[in-house]
DOSE-678792 format. One line per 5 residues: their letters; for each residue y, z, x of N, C-alpha, C. Coordinates in steps of 0.05 Angstrom, whole numbers, plus 5000, padded with zeros to 4 digits. Atoms other than C-alpha are relative to their C-alpha. Last residue first. Layout:
<torgus>
A) Y,Z,X,Y,Z,X,Y,Z,X ~ ...;
</torgus>
This chain:
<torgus>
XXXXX) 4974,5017,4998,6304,7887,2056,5030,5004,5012 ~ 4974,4992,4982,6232,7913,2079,5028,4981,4993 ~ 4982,5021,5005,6178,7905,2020,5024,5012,5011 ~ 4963,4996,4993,6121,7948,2040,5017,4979,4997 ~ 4974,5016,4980,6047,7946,2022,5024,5003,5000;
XXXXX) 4988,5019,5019,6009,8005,2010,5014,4973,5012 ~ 5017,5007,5024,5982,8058,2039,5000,4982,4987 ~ 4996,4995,5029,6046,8064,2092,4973,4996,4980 ~ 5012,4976,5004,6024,8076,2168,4993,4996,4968 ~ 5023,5009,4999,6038,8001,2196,4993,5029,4988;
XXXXX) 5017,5025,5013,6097,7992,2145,4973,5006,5019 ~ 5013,5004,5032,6126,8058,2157,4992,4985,4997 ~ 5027,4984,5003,6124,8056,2230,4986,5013,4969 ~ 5033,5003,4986,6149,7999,2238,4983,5015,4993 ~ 5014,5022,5014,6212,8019,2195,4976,4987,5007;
XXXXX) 5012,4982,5035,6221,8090,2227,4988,4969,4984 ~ 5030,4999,4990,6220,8036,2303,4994,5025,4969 ~ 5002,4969,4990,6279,8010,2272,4980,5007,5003 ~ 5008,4969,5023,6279,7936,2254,5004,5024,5015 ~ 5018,5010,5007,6315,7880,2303,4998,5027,4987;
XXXXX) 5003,5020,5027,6385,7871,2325,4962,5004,4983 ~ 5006,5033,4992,6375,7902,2398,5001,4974,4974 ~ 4978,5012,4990,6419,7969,2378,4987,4969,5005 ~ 4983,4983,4975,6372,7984,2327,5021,4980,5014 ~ 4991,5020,4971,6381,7947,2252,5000,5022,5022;
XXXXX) 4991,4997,4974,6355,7975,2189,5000,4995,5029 ~ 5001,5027,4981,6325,7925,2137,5012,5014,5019 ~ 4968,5017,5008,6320,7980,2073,4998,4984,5035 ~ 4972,4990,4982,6255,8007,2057,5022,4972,5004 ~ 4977,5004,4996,6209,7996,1989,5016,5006,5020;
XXXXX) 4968,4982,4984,6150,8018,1988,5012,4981,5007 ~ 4987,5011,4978,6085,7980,1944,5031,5020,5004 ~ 5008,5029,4988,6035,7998,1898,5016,4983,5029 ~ 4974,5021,4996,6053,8068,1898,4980,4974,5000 ~ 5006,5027,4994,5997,8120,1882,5017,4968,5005;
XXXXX) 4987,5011,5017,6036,8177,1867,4983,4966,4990 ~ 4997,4985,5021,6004,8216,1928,4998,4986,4966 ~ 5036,4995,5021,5988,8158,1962,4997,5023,4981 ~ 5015,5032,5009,6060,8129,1965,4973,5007,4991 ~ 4991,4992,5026,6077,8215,1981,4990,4970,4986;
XXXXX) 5023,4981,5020,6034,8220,2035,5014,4985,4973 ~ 5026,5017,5000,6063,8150,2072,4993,5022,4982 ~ 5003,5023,5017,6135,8176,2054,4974,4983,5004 ~ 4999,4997,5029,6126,8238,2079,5004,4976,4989 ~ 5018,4985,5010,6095,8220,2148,5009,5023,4968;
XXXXX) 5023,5019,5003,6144,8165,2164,4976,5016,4985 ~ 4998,5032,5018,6206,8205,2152,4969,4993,4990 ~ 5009,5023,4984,6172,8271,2185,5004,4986,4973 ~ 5023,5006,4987,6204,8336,2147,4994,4967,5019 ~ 4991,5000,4966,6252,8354,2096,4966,4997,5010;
XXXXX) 5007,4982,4994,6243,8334,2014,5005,4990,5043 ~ 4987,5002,4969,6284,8297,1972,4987,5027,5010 ~ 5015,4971,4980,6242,8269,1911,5021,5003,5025 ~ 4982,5003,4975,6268,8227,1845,5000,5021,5022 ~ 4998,4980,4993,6226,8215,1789,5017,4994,5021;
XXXXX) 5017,4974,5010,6216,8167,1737,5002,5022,5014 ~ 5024,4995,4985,6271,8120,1760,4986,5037,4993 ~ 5016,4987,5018,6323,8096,1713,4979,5009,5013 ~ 5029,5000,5004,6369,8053,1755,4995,5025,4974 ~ 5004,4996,5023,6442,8032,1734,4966,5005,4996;
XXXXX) 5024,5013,4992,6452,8012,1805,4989,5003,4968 ~ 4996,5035,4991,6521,8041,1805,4973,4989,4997 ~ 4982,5007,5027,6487,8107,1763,5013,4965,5008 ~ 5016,5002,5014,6432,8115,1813,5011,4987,4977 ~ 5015,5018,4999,6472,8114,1869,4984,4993,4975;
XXXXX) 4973,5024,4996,6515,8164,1845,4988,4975,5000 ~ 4990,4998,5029,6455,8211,1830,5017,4978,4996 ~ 5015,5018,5024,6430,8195,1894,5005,4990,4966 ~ 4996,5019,4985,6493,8220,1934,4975,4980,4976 ~ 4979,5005,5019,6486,8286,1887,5010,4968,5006;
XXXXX) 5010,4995,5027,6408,8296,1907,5027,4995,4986 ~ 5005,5027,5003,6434,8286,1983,4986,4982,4966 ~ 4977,5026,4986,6492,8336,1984,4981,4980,4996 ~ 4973,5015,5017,6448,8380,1938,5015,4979,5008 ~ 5003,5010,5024,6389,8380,1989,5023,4986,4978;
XXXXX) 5004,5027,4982,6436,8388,2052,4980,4987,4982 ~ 4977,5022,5005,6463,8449,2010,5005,4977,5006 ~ 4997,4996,5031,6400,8487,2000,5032,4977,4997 ~ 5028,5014,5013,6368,8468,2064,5005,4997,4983 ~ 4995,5038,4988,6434,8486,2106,4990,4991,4978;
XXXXX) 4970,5005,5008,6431,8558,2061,5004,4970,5005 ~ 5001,5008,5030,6361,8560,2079,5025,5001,4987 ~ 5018,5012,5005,6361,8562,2151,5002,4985,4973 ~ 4978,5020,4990,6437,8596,2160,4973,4975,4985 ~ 4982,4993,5019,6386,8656,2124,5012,4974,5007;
XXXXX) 5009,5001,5026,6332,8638,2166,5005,4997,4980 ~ 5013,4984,5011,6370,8640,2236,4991,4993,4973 ~ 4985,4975,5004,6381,8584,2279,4979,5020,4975 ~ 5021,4974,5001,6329,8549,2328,5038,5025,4983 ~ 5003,4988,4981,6351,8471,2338,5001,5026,4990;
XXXXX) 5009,5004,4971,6328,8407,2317,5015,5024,5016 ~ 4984,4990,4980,6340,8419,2238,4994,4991,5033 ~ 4992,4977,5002,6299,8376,2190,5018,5013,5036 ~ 5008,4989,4975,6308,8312,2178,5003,5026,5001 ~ 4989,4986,4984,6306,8300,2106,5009,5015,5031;
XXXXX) 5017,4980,4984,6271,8250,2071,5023,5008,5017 ~ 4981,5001,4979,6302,8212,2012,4993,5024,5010 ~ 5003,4976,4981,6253,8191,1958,5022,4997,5031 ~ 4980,4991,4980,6259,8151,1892,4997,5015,5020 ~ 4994,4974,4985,6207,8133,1850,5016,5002,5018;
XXXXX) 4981,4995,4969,6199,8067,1805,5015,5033,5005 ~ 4987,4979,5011,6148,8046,1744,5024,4999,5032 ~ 5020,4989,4988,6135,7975,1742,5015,5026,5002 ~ 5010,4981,5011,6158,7930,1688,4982,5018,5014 ~ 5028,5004,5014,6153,7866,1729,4989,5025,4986;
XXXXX) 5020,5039,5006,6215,7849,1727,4979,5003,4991 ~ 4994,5000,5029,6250,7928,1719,4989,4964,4998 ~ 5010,4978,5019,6214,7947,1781,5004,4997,4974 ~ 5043,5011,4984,6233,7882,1834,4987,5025,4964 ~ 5002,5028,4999,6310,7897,1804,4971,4988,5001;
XXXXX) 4996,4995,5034,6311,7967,1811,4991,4981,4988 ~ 5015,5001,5000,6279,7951,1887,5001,5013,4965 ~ 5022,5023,4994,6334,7908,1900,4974,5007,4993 ~ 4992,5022,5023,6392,7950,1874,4975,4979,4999 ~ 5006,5016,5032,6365,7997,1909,4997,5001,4982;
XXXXX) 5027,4989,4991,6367,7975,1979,4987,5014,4963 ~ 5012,5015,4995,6434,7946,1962,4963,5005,5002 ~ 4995,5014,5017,6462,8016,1949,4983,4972,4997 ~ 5013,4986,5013,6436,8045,2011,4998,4995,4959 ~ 4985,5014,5024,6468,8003,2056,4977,5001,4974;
XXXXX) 4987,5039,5003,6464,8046,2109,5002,4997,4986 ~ 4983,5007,4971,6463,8120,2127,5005,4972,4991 ~ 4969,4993,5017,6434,8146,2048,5014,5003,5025 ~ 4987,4979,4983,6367,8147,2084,5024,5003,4988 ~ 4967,5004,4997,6337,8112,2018,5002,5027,5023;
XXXXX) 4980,4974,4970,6265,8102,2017,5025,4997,4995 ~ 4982,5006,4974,6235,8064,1948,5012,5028,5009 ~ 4983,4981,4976,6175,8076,1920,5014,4991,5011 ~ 4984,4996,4979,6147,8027,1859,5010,5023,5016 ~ 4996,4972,4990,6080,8030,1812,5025,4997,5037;
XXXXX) 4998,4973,5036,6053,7980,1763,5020,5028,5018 ~ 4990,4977,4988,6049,7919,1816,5021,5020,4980 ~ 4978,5002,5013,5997,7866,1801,5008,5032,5011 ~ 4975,5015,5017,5957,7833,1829,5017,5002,4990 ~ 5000,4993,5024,5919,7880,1882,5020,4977,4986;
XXXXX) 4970,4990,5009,5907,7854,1952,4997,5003,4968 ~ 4966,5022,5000,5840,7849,1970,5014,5025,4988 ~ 4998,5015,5022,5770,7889,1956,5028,4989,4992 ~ 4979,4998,5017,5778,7942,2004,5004,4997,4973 ~ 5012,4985,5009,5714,7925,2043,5017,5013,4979;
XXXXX) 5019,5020,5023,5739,7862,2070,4994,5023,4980 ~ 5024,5014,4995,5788,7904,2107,4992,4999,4978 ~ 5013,5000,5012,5866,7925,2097,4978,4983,5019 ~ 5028,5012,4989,5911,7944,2145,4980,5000,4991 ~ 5013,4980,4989,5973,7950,2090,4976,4989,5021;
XXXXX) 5018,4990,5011,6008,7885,2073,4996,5030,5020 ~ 5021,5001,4982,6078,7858,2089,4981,5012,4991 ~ 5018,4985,5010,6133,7836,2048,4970,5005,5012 ~ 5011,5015,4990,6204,7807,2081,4967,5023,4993 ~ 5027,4975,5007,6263,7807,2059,4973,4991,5008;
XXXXX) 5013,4998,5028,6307,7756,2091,4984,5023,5005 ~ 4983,4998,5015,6340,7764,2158,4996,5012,4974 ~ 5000,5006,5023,6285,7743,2204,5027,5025,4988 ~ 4973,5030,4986,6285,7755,2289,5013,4998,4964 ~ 4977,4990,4985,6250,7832,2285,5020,4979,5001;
XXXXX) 4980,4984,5008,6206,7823,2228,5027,5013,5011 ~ 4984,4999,5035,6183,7761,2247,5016,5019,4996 ~ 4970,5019,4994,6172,7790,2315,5012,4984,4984 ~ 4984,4989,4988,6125,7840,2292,5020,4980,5006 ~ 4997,4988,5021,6085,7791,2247,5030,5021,5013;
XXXXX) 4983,5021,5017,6071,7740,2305,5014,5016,4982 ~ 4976,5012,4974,6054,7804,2355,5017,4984,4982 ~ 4993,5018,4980,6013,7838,2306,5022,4990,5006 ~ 4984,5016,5015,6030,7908,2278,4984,4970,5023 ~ 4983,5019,4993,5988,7968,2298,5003,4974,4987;
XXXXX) 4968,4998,4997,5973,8025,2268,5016,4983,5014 ~ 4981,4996,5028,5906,8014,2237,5030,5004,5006 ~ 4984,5016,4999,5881,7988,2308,5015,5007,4970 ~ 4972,4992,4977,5843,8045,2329,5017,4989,4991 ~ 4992,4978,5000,5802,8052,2256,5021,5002,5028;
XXXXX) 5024,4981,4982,5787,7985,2248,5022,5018,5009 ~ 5038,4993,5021,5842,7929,2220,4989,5017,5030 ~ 5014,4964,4977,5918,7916,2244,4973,5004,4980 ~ 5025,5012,4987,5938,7837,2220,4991,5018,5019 ~ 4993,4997,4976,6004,7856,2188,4980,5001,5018;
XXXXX) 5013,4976,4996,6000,7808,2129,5007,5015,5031 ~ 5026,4998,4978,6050,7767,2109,4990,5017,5009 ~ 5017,4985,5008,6101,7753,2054,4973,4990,5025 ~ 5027,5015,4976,6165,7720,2073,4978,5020,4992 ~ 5021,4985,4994,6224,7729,2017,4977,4984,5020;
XXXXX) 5003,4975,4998,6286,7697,2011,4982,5026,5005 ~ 5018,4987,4992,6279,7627,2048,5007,5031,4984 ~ 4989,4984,5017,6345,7586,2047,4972,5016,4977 ~ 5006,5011,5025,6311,7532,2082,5007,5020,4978 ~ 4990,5032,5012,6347,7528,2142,4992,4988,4972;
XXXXX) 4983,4994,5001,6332,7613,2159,5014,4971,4987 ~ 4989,4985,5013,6274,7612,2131,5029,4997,5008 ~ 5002,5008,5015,6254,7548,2173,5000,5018,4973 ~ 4971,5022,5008,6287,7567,2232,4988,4998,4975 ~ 4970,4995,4996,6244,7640,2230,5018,4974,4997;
XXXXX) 4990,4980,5021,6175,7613,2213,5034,5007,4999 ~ 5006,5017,5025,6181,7556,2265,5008,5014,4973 ~ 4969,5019,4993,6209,7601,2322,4992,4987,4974 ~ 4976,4980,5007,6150,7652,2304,5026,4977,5000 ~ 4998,4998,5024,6096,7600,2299,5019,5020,4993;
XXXXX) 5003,4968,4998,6113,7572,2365,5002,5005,4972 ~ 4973,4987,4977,6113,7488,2357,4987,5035,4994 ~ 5002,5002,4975,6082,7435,2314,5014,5023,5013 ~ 4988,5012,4985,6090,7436,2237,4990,5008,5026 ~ 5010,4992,4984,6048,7438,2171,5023,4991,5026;
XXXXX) 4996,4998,4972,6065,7453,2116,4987,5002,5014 ~ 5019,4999,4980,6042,7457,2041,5005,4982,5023 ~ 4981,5027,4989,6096,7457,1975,4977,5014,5026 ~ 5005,4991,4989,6073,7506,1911,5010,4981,5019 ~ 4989,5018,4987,6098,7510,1842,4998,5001,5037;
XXXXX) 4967,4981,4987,6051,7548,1812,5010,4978,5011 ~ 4981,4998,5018,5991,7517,1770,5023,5008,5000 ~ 4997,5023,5023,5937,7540,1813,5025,5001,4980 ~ 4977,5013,5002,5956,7588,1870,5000,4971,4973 ~ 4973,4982,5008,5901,7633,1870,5028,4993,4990;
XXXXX) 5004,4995,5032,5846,7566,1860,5024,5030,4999 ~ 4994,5014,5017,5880,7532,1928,5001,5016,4975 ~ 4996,4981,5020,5871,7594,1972,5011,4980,4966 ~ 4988,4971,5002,5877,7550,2026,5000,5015,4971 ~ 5025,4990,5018,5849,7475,1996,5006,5041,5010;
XXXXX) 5001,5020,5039,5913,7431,2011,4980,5028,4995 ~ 4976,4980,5023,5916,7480,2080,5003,4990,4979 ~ 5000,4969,5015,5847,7458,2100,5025,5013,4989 ~ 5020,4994,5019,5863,7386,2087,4986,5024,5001 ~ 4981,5009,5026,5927,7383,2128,4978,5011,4975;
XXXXX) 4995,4974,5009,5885,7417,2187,5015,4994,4967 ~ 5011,4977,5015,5845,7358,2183,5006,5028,4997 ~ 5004,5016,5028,5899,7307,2182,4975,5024,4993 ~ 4990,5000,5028,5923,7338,2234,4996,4997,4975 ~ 4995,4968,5005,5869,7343,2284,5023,5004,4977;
XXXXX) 5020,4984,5020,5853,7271,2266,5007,5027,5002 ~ 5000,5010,5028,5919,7246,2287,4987,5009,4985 ~ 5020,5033,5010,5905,7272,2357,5010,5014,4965 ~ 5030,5005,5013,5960,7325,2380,4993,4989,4991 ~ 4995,5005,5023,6013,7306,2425,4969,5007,4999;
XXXXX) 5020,5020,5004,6005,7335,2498,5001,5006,4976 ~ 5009,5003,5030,6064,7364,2518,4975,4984,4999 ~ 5001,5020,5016,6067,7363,2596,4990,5003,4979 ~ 5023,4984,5022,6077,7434,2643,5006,4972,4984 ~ 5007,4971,5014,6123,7424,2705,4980,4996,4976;
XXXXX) 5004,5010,5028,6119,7363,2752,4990,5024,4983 ~ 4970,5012,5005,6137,7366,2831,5001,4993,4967 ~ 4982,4984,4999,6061,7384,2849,5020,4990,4994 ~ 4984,5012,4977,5997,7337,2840,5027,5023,4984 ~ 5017,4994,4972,5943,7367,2792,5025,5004,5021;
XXXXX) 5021,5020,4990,5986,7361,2722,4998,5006,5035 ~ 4981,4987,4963,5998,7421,2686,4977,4976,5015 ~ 5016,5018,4980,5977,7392,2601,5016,5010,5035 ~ 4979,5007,4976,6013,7433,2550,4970,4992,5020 ~ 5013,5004,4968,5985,7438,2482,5013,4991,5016;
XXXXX) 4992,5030,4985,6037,7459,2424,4978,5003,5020 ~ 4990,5001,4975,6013,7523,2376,5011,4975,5021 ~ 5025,5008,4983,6001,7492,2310,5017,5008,5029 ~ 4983,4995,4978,6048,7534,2252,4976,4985,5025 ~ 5016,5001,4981,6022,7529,2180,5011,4995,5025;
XXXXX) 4985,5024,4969,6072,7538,2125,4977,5013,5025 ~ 5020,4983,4983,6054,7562,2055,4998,4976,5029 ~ 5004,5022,4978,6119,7548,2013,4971,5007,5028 ~ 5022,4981,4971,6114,7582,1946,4997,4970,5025 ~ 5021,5017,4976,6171,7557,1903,4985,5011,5026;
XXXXX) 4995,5008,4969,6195,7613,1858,4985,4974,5011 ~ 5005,5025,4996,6191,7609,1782,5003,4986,5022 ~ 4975,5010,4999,6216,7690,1778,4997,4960,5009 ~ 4967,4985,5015,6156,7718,1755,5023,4992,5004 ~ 5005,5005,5023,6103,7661,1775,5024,5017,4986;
XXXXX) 4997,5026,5003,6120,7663,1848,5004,4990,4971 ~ 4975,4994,4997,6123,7742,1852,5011,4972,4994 ~ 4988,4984,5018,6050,7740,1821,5027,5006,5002 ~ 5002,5014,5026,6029,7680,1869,5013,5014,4971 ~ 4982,5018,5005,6062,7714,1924,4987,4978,4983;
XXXXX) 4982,4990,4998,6023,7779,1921,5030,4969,4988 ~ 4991,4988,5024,5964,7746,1905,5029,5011,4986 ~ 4995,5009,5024,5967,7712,1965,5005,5005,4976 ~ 4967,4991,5016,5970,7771,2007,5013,4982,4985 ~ 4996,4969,5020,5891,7776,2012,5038,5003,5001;
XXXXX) 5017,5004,5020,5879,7702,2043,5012,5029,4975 ~ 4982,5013,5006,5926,7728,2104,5003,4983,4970 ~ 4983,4973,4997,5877,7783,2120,5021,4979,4983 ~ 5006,4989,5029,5821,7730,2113,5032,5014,4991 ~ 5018,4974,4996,5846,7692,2161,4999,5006,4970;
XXXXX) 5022,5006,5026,5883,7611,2142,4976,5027,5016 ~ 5017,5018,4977,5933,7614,2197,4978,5018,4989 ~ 5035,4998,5005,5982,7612,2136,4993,4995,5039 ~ 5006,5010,4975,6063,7639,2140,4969,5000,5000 ~ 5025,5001,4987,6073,7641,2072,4998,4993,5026;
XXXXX) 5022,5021,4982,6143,7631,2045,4980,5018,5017 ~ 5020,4976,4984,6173,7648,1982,4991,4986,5025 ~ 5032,5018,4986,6222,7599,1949,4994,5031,5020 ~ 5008,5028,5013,6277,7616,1884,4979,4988,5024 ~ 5025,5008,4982,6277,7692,1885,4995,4970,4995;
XXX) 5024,5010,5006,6346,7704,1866,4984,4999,5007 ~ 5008,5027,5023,6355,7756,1891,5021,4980,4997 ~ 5027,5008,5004,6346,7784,1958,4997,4983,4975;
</torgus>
């Protein structure tokens, strides 16, 4: 993940999308990133009357450009004053677009919201956002389902959580969020959740596992801690539901933002634990 030398913005200028500026103006300014805020225009297709002729591009008028050009110049212009900033606009699927153009423009972080609001919809992910996170590579920082009523994204970030399953590349994971914590002088907590048993022994075998499946992962951190040369104010391993201890515990503590690590299922894309921490988490999430 590091260096951080360009961020990129996927804009289709919502509010929701408005409130994670902050985020990448204050990550932009700490490491002298280039913020790239890239607009995506679906393509029009024209199906003409008469048969033997599939679906026809239709270019868009000159003026429709030129005035989307001039709402993204003025996007969130006054957040971004004085940063180094660069404003896109291209033609085509905004997922294919986002994705080649991290992946061709050497892209480390993508910051976007996950566009779930109102009490049904708090747990879901949009479509563009979801499939970002499943085609992309780079890190990639997503918001909580925040509404107007909130009062935005926060500016600054005083208070880190990172997950570690201590199955992948658990090291890397962090190294990245030691790294994010000791920049902007933010504090940083550790937690590694425990599955608990899945099948019916006795009490005694119970707490014996519990006592030594702690230590095994409380000595694994330790290690980690020392390669990584972190310092983290506390460090928690408790058993139970992944997703539903690491969302209490972020609000517990108040986290500004969680930390998980970029795990892959078999189809290449996130893990349905990583979904479900980013649309549940309190906070926003930084998946690497």
């Amino acid at each position: 993940m590091y260096p951080i030398s360009r961020i990129l913005v996927p804009v289709d200028f919502s509010e929701r999308c408005k409130e994670m500026i902050p985020y990448a103006a204050l990550l932009g300014a700490k490491y002298d990133a280039e913020i790239v805020l890239l607009h995506a225009v679906n393509p029009v297709y024209s199906i003409p009357a008469a048969g033997g002729f599939g679906p026809l591009l239709v270019p868009l008028p000159a003026s429709t450009m030129e005035n989307l050009a001039r709402r993204l110049e003025g996007f969130a212009a006054d957040l971004l004053a004085g940063l180094n900033v660069r404003r896109l606009i291209y033609e085509g699927d905004p997922v294919e677009q986002v994705s080649e153009f991290a992946q061709k423009s050497d892209v480390q972080l993508i910051i976007m919201p996950t566009h779930g609001y109102g009490v049904m919809r708090r747990f879901l992910i949009g479509s563009v956002t979801a499939k970002i996170l499943h085609d992309v590579t780079c890190a990639v920082l997503t918001s909580r389902h925040v509404t107007p009523d909130d009062g935005g994204t926060p500016k600054t970030i005083t208070n880190v959580l990172c997950a570690l399953d201590l199955r992948g590349p658990s090291q890397g994971i962090l190294a990245s969020a030691t790294r994010l914590a000791q920049d902007l002088r933010a504090r940083l907590s550790v937690i590694h959740v425990i599955a608990p048993l899945d099948h019916r022994v006795s009490e005694e075998l119970t707490l014996r596992w519990r006592r030594e499946t702690e230590a095994a992962a409380r000595a694994e951190i330790a290690q980690l801690l020392s390669i990584t040369e972190a310092v983290p104010a506390d460090t928690y391993v408790q058993e139970g539901d992944v997703v539903k201890i690491i969302s209490a515990l972020a609000e517990s503590i108040q986290a500004d933002l969680v930390v998980i690590g970029r795990g892959r299922d078999e189809t290449g894309g996130l893990k349905p634990t990583g979904y479900s921490i980013i649309r549940q988490a309190p906070c926003a999430v930084l998946s690497v």
